[in-house]
N, C-alpha and C positions, 0 to 999 in steps of 0.2 A: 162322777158316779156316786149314788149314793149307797151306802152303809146297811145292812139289816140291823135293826137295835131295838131291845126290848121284846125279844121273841119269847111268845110266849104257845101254851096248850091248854085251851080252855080254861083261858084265863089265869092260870098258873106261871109261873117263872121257873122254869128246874123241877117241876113235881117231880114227888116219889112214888107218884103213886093214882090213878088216875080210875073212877068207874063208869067208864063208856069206855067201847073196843071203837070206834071210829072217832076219834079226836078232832078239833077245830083249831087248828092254826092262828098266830097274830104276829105282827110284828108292825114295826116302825122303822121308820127310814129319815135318817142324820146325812143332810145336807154338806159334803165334804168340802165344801168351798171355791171348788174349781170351776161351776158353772152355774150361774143365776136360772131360777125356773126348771131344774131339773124335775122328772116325777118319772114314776113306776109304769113300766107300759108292758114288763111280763115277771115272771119268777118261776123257778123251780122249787121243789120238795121233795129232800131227801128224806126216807129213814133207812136206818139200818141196824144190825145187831153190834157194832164194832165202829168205834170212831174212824177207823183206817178206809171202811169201806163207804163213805161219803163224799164218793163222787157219784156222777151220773151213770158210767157205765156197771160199778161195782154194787152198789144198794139193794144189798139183799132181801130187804124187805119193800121197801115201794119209792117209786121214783114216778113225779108228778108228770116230766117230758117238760118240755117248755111250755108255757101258758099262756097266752097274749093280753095278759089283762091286768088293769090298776089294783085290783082288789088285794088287800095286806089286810082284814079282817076276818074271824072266824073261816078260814077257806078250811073245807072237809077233807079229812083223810079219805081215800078212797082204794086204796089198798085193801087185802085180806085183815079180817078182825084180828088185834094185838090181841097175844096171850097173855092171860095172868102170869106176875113173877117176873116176868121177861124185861132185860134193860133195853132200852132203844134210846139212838141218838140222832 
């Protein structure tokens, strides 16, 4: 299985601070060595107001559902527009 690494939001690393309310996703994927030819075939997307609630059923802010697709570049937030001020993880 491969790894997420280098996630990013519009093109940021950890912003603090972001001016668009619908953000664009990235990320990259580290090959863990256990199987030659592995690749991305879905993913999920978490956010949420609290580290703790980062799973799929608790995510209080937007939960993508499973995705059946390769795509790991700019993928759209599609959630309700984030507020100003507000931390999300």
């Amino acid at each position: 299985m491969k790894a997420p690494n280098n996630l990013q939001l519009e093109y940021l690393t950890n912003p603090l601070g972001l001016e668009v309310r619908k953000p664009r996703f990235s990320w990259m994927l580290v090959d863990d060595g256990n199987v030659r030819g592995q690749s991305q075939t879905a993913f999920q997307l978490l956010v949420a107001t609290e580290i703790s609630l980062l799973t799929p059923e608790a995510a209080d802010v937007w939960s993508s559902g499973k995705i059946f697709c390769d795509q790991s570049f700019l993928v759209l937030f599609e959630g309700n527009a984030l507020n100003s001020g507000q931390t999300y993880h």
